[in-house]
N, C-alpha and C positions, 0 to 999 in steps of 0.2 A: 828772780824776775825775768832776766835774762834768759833763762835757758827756759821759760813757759812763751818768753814772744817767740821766740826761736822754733818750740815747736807749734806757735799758732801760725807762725809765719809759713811752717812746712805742710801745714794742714790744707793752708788758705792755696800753695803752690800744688801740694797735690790735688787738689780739686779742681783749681783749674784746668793741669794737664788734662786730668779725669774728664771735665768739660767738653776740653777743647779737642782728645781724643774722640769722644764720645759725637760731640759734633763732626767730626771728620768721619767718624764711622758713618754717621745718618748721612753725611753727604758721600760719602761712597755708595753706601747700599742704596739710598732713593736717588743717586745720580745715574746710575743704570737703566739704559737704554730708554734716556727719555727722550719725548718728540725732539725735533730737530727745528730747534728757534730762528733757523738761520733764514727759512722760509718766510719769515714776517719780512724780511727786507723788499720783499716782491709781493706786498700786498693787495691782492684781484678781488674784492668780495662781489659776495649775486649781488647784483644791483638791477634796477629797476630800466626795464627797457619803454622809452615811451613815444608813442605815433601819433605826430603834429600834425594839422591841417596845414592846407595853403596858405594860411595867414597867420602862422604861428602860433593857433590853439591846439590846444590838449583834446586829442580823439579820443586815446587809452593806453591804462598800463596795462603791462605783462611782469610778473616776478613773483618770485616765491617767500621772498623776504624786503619791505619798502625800503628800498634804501638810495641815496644818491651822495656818492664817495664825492668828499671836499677837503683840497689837502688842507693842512694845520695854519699857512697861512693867510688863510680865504677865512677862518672862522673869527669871526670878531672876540675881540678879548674879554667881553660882556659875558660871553659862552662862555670860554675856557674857566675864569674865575668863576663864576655860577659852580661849575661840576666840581674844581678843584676844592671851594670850600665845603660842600656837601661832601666829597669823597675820598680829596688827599690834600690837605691845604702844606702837606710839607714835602707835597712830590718834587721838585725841585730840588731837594735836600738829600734825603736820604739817598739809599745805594738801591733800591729796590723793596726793600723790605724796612717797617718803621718798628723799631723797638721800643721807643717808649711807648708808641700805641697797641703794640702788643700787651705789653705789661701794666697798661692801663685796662686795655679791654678784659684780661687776665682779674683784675684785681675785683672790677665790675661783677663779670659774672659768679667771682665768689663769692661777693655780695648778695648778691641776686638769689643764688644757689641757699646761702645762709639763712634768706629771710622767708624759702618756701619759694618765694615768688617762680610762678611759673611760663619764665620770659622767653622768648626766641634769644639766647648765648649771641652777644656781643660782639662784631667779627671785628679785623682790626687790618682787614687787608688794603694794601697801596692799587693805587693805577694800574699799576705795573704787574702787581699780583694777581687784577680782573683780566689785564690781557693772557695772559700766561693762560690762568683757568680757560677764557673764552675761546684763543685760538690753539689751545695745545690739550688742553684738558678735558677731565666731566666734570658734572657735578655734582659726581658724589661726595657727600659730608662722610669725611674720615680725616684720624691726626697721617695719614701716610700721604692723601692726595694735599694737605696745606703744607707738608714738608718738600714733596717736588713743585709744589707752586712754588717753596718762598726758594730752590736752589734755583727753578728757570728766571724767575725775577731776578735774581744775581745776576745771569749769566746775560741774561738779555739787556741789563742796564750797560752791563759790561760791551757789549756790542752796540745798542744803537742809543739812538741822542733820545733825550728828552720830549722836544718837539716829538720825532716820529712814533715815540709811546701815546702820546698823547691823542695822535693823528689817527692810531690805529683805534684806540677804545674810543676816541668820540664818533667813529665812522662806524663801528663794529657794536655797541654798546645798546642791547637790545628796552627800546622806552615804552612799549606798548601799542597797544589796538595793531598788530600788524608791524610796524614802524622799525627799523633798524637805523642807529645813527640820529645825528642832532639833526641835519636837512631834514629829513623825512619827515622826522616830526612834528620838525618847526610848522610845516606844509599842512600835514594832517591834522593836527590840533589848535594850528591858530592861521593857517592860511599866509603861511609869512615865510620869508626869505631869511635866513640867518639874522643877516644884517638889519630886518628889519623888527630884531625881536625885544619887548622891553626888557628892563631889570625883571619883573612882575614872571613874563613869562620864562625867559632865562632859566630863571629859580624852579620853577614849576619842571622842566623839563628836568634837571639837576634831581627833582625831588624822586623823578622818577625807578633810578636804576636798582633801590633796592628790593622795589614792588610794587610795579606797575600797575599789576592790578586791582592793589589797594587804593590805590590813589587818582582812580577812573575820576575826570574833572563832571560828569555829569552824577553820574552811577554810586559816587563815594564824594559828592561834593565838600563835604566841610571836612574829610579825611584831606584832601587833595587841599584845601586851603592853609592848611594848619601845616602841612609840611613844606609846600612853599616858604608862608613865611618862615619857617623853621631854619631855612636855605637862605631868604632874605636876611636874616639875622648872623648869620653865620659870615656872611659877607661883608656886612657891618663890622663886625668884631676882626675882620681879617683886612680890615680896609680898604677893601675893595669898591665900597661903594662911600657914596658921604651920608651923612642924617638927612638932608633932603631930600637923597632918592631914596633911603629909607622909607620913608612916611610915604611918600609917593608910592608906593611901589605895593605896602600892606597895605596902600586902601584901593587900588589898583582889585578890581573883582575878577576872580577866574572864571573867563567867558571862552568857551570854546565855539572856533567859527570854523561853517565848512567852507569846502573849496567855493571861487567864486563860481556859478553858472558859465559866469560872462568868459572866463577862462576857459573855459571846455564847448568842444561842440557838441551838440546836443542830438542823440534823435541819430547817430553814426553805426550805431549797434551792427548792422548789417556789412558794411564798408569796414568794419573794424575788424571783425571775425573773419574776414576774406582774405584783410591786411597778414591774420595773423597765422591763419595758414600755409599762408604764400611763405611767410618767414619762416616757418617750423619745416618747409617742405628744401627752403635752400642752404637753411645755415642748422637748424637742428632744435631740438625743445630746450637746450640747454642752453643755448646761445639769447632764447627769445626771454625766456623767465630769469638768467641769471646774467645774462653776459652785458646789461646796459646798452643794449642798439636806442640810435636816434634813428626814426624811421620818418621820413618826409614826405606826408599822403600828399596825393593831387586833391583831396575832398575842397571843396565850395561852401564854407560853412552855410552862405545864402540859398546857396542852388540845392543843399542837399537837405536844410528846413524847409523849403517850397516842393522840395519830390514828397516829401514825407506826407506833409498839408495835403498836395492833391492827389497823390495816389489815393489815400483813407478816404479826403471827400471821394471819390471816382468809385470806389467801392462800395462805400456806403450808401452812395446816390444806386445801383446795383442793386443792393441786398435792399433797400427800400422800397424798389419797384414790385420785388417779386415776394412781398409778403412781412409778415409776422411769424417766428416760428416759436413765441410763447415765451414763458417765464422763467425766469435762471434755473427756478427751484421754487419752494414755498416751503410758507410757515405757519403758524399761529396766529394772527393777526390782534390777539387782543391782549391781557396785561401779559409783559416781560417781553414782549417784539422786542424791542435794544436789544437786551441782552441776545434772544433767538438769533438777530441778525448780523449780531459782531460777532458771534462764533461763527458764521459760514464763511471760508475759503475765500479769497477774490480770486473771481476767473479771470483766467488768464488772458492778457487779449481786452481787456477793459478798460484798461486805463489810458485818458484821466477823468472817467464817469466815476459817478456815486454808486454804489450799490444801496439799493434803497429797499422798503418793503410796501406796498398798498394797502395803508387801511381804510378807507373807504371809498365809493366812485359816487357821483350824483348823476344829474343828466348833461352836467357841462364839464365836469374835471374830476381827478381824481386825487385821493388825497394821498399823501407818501409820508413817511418816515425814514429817517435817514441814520447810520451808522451813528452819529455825536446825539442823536438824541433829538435834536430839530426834525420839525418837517415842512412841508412842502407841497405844492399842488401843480396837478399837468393838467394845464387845457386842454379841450377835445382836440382844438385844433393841433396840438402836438404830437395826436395820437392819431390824427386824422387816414394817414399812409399803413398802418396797421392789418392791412387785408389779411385774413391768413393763408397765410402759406400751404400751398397744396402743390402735389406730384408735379416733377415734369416741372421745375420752376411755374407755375402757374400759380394763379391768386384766387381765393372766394371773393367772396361778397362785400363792399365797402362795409366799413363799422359807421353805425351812426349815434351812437354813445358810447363814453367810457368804458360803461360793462361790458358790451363786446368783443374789446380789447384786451381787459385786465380784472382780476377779481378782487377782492381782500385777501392777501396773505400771499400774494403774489410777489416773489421778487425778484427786483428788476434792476434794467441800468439805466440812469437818468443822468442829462448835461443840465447843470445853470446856464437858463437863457435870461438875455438882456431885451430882446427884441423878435415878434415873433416873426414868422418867415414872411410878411410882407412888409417888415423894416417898422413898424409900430413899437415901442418901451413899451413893456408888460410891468408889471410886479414883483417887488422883492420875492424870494418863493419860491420861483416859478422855475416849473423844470422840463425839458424835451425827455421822450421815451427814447431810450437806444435800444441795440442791439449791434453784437460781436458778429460781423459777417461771416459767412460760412467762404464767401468767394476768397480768390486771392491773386495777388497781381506783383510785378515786377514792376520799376522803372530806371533806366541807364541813359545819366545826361555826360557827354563826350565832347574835347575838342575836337575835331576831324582833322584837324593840321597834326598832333602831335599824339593824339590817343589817350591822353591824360581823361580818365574815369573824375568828372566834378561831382556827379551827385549819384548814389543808388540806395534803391531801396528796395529790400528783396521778399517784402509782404507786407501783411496787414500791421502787426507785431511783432519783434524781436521777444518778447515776454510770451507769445501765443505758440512761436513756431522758429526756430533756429536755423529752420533749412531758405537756402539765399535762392530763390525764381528767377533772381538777377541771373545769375554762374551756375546753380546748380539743376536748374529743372531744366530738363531735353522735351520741346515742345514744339508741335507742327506748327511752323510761320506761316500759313496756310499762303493768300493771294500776297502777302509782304515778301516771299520770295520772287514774285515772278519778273520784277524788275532785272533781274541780274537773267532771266530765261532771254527777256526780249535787248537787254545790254551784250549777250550774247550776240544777238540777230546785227545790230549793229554797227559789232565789230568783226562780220562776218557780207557787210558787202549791204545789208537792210539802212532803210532810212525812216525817220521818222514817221514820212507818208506812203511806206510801203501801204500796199494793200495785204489783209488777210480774211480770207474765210472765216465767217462765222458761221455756222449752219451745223446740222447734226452730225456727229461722226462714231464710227462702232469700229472697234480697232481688236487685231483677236490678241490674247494673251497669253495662249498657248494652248498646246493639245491637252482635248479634255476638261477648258475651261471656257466660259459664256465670254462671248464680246463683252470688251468693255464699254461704255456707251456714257463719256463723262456729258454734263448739263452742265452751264451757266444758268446763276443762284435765280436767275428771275427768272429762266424757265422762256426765254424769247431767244429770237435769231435776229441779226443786225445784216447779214448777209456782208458782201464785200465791205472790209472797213479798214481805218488804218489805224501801225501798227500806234499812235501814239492815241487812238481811242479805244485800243485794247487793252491799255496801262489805267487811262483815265476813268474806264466804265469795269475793268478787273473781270473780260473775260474770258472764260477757262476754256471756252471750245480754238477759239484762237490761239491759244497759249501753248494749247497740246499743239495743236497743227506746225505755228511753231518752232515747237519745240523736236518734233520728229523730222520735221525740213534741215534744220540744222546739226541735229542728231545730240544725243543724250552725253556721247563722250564729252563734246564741246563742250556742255551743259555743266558735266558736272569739272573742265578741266576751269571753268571758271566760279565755279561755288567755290572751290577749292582752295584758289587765287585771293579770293576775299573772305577765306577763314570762317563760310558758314558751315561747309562742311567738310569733313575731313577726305570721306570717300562715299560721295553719293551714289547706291544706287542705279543700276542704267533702265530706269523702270521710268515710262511716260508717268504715270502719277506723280512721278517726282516733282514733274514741273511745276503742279499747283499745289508746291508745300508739302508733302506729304512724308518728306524724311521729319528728324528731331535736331532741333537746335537750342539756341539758351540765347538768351536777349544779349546780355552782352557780345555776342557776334554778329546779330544782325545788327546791333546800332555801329560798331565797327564797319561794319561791311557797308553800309549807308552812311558813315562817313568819309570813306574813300570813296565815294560818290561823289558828294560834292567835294571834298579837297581835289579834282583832279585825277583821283585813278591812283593815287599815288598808296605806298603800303603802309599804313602804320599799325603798333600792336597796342591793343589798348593794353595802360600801364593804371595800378592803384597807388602804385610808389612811384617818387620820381629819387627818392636817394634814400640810403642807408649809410648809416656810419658806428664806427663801435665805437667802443668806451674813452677810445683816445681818440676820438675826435676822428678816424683815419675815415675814408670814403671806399667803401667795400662792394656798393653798387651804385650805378648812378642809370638814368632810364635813356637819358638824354643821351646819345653816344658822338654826339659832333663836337670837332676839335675846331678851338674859337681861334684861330692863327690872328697873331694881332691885339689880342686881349691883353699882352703884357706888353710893357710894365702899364701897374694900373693906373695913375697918376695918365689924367688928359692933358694934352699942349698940344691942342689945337691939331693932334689926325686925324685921318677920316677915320670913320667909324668903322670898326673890323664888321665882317660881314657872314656872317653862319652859311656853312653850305649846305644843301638839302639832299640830305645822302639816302632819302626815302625812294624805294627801289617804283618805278612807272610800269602797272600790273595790266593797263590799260592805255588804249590812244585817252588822251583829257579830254580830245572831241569829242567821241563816241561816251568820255561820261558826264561830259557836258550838257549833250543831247538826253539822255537821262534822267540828269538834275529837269534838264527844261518840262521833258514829259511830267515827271512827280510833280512838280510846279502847280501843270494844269490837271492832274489830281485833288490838288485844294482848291483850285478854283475854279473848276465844272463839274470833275468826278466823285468821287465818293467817299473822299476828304474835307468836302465842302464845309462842314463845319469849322474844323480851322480855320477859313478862312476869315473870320470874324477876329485873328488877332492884329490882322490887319498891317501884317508885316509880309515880305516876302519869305514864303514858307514852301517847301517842298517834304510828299512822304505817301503813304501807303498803306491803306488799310487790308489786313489778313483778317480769316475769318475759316477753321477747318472744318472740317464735316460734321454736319450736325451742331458745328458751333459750339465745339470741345473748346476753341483757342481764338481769343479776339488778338486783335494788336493794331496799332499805329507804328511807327518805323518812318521816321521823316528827320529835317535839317531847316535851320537858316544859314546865312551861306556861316556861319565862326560856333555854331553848337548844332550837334546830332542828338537826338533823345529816342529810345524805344519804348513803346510803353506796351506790356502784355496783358492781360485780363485770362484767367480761367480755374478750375477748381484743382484741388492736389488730387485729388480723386476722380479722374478725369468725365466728366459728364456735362450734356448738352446747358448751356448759359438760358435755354429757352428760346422760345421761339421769338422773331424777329431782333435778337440780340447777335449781332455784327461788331466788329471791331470798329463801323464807324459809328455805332450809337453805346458801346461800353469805350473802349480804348479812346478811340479820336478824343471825347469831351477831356478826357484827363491830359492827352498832349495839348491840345490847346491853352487850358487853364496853367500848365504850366509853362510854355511859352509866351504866353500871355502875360505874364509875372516876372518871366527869365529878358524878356526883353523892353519891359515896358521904356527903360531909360534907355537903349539902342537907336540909332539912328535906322531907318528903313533901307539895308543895303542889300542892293539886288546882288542877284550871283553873278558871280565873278563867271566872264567869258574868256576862255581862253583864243589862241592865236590859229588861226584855221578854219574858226568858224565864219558859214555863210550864212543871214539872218534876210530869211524870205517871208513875204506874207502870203499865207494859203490860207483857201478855205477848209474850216475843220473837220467836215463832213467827209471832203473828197480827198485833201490832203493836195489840192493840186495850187500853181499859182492863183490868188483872188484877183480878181479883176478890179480894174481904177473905181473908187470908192466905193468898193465892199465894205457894206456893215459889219458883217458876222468874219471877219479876217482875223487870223491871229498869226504871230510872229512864230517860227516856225527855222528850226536849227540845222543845218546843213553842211557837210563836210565841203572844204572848197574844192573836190572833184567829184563830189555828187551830180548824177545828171539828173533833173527837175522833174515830177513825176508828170502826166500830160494827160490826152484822154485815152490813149491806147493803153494804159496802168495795167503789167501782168496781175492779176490775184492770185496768192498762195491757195491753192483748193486740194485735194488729197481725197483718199482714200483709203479703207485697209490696206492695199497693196504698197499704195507711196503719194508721191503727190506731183500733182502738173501743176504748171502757169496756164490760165485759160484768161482773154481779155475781160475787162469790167465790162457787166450787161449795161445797156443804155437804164437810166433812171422810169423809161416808159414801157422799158420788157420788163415783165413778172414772170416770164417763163421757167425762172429757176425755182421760184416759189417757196425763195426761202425767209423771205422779209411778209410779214403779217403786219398790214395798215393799221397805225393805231385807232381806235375809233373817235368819232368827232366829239371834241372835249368842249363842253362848258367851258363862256370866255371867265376867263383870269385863273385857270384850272391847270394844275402842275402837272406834265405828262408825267408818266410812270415812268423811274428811272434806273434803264437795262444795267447791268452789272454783273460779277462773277460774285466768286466768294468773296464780300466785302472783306 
């Protein structure tokens, strides 16, 4: 008996050896040249780069994988027990590797195996074993890749803590739709912060890592519930949870929420893509998708909803003057329309109209159908603006019913109206006709002190069109340059009430080519006038004259100065706009107008930071001496210094500010002037009326607003930047300032404020009616009645005296004719 234990004893010993050989052999051969675990200790994953607005909301992400790394003890313990009892409830225990769950899972799938069943094989791997695969591994199923999975889970237990396994797979641990890690998901499936996630969801996310996409909470609803609780249970039995929040917890319904709106700013699309160019162009595409930047936009969540709102209205109100240009497409109109008209495409550039289809019209409305099946009726009066569209922006014939407008089987884009356009409640029902404008338009709102970009909008649609009119269209500012021709004059020895020629001028261009012979847009002569009613009426025979008095270098050494252009040109045309520019320079450029003269660069960022918090760019470059320690006891307040370089006398852009001033309020701004604040700005308007603009300021925001086609052609006839542009800078200053106090601009130190008359520009006499206040350098000498006139010719230009008001011998001023009383004279101007 003895000598049979003896040799079962030797049996049992050499098997072991055999074993334990045999395991020493598999870990030599599969411990050959495996990755290098020592890298987990520096763990960097892609993480989610995200660009806040000015008030802390969410513009946009950038990344390749959702994720936002949270170390182990930032996650609430709610998380960790959730995944531990779905995944490893003995990680804490073992050494990396669980044997009895091997040999469980082992005995299962024999089972399994035995009864036919035809399951997914049972897996039985630790924490430690997922990390191993996820950051060292693939995922190829083979016994040779679970043999170096289970020696690196050795070897990595052996080297770091618990905690930091744990840190790595809950940040690393891919959960679905996009989502990397427990944050991410928390975020994208229930809208919640770690910390604020129940037992219920906890589980849910736990349930996720073995198949995410079985377990989609919409897509696979009662798959995704059933495994939850699976997970709630599991927690239960590991005492993790009590029987109250049990029950709690399975009756708790899996509801998936999105992000809030109220969290994001809305309607950024254009300001976001700019943001994020600008990042790929400094730090690189890998830094933007993968590296976790916090990116700190200057956007206006307020101001950059109100650009958005009246650009579209501004355009719409545009494309509605000049016509109908017909129906999306057509259909069928009679049984199976739904169906017909849920298969067509939504054009792009619609939204947030209905696509609808017409089935029938009467003599007062017409009938619709809409995508869910409902319908709906348009009053004529909704259709009423309906002209069709013809060449040359031009209009037919008004529609005087329905059918004119629209047929059966027509389809269209239609707005839910509450009220028709004289303010009346209408009918449930009831729909306006649209239409996707073919125009398209920029708009760029600016501090002028600092250059911080608060609101842009770089077209009709972000969905329509990607390209930003804001930054990236080069477009002639046509009369909205000329300000900075005659800021030139200014600061070259002119004053407000110089005198300049208006009258005809033919200038040659060179050998071999015709005189050029430019016109102011109304086609009149003003004769001797001054220069700050050649700003305020915008015109262009003055502007050239000018501009060739003071010479083109000058011209362009100050476009330059103000970052409209790089290298103008030494071409007279240039003076009235005629190079290309892009909105965001002229409103810069017109903000250091009114700031003073002083240089800022407009900025869409005011700060970047990486992943560890460090500050990598900041916009703002002045040192606050004094700001520390931050705790206050009563010092004076540290005092920022103004390190913005002076590009200009203030005076000379003082006098500027003052001319644009009475731009809105006599010249060809005048609409604005209805927001009934102090406003200064300038309306452009190029040849033929390719390029409308407004470009103006209150004294603490600059705005430009452009108007024109991507396809460069005429707006139509009598379309001007102050009857397209102007209406849309108004309505949004209008709105941008309504709760502002009305503060006039700021005068600087130098200034002499005399009252002249406006005509002559000379002092008014004791109680002149018609006097306006009138900006003076304090060594200006006062203009008088001997006033030189700039006059000129091909050759160059003389000072000749102003003619007496009762000579016509120069014959270049045409009497208007006797006007009907209460009758608006016609009013002279260049290119509006």
């Amino acid at each position: 008996m003895l000598r049979i234990l003896a040799i079962l004893f030797s049996l049992l010993v050499l098997l072991a050896m055999a074993a334990g050989g045999g395991t020493m052999y598999l870990f030599w051969k599969y411990g050959q040249d495996l990755p290098d675990y020592h890298q987990l200790a520096h763990y960097e994953p892609p993480i989610t780069t995200r660009v806040y607005g000015g008030d802390g909301r969410l513009v946009a992400e950038y990344a390749v994988e959702k994720r936002a790394f949270i170390p182990i003890g930032v996650i609430p313990d709610r998380v960790k027990d959730a995944f531990l009892s779905a995944e490893d409830k003995g990680f804490y225990e073992h050494p990396g590797v669980d044997f009895m769950g091997i040999a469980r899972a082992v005995l299962i799938n024999l089972r399994n195996k035995g009864m036919g069943a035809d399951r997914r094989p049972v897996g039985a791997s630790t924490i430690t074993q997922q990390v191993a695969k996820n950051f060292l591994l693939t995922n190829e199923v083979s016994i040779s890749r679970k043999i170096k999975e289970a020696i690196l889970a050795f070897r990595i237990e052996r080297t770091f803590s618990k905690d930091h396994i744990l840190e790595l797979y809950l940040n690393e641990i891919y959960l679905g739709m996009g989502n990397y890690g427990v944050a991410a998901a928390a975020l994208n499936y229930f809208d919640r912060g770690l910390d604020e996630l129940s037992v219920a969801e906890a589980a849910y996310l736990a349930a996720l890592p073995k198949a995410p996409n079985n377990y989609h909470p919409v897509r696979h609803a009662q798959a995704a519930k059933d495994r939850r609780d699976w997970v709630i249970g599991r927690m239960l039995e590991d005492g993790k949870i009590s029987r109250a929040e049990y029950d709690a917890a399975i009756a708790e319904p899996l509801v998936m929420r999105k992000r809030d709106d109220a969290a994001m700013i809305v309607g950024a699309d254009y300001f976001a893509e700019d943001i994020r160019r600008e990042i790929v162009a400094k730090y690189g595409e890998s830094a933007l998708y993968k590296g976790g930047l916090v990116v700190r936009s200057t956007v206006d969540a307020e101001l950059q909803s109100l650009a958005s709102r009246v650009l579209r209205h501004g355009l719409m109100n545009y494309d509605r003057r000049h016509g109908w240009r017909g129906p999306v497409t057509r259909i069928q109109a009679g049984s199976g329309w739904q169906q017909r008209l849920a298969a067509l495409a939504y054009p792009n550039g619609g939204e947030p109209w209905d696509l609808a289809v017409v089935l029938a019209t009467s003599e007062s409305s017409a009938q619709i159908g809409l995508v869910d099946g409902s319908g709906g009726t348009i009053p004529f009066s909704e259709m009423r603006w309906a002209r069709p569209w013809e060449k040359d922006e031009h209009v037919g014939a008004a529609p005087r019913r329905p059918a004119d407008v629209v047929q059966p089987g027509d389809v269209i884009l239609v707005e839910a109206v509450g009220k028709s356009e004289d303010g009346k409640a209408v009918a449930a029902g009831t729909y306006s006709l649209r239409q996707i404008p073919k125009i398209e338009g920029a708009l760029v709102a600016m501090d002028p002190h600092t250059g911080r970009v608060l609101a842009m909008v770089g077209g009709w649609s972000y969905g329509k069109s990607q390209f930003n009119r804001a930054t990236q269209a080069m477009r002639q500012p046509g009369s909205s340059f000329k300000p900075f021709i005659y800021l030139t004059a200014l600061e070259n020895g002119y004053t407000p009430s110089s005198l300049i020629l208006d009258a005809p001028i033919a200038l040659p261009q060179g050998p071999g080519l015709p005189m050029w012979r430019p016109k102011n847009y109304s086609g009149d002569f003003l004769g001797p006038t001054t220069l700050r009613v050649g700003i305020e009426k915008s015109r262009n025979l003055m502007t050239v004259r000018l501009a060739q008095a003071i010479g083109m270098d000058a011209v362009a050494d100050y476009s330059n100065r103000f970052g409209i252009y790089d290298s103008l040109p030494r071409q007279l045309a240039m003076s009235l706009g005629a190079g290309e520019t892009t909105v965001l320079k002229m409103t810069a450029a017109y903000a250091m107008l009114v700031n003073g003269g002083k240089k800022i660069a407009p900025t869409l960022i005011d700060r970047v930071q990486d992943r560890n918090g460090r500050t990598v760019f900041v916009h703002d470059q002045r040192f606050c001496e004094g700001c520390w320690p931050v705790q206050y006891a009563q010092q004076e307040m540290p005092r920022l210094p103004d390190i913005r370089p002076q590009i200009v006398d203030p005076v000379s852009a003082y006098q500027m500010v003052s001319i644009l001033e009475g731009v809105v309020q006599r010249g060809t701004g005048r609409s604005v002037s209805a927001v009934g604040k102090p406003l200064a700005g300038k309306t452009g308007t190029s040849n033929d009326s390719f390029d409308t603009w407004f470009v103006g300021f209150s004294p603490d925001l600059a705005v430009g607003v452009f108007v024109g086609f991507d396809e460069p052609h005429s707006l139509g006839d009598k379309e001007t930047g102050g009857s397209v542009a102007a209406p849309i800078f108004r309505d949004f200053m209008m709105d941008a300032l309504k709760n502002q106090p009305a503060t006039p601009f700021r005068v600087p130190p130098g200034v002499r404020m005399v009252r002249v008359d406006p005509a002559t520009g000379r002092p008014a006499e004791p109680g002149a009616s018609r006097s306006i206040w009138e900006a003076f350098k304090s060594g200006d000498r006062l203009p008088d009645d001997q006033e030189d006139v700039l006059d000129g010719n091909a050759e160059g230009f003389s000072f000749n005296p102003l003619p007496s008001e009762s000579d016509s011998s120069h014959g270049l001023v045409t009497p208007l004719p006797q006007l009907p009383a209460g009758a608006t004279p016609p009013l002279p101007g260049g290119l509006y």
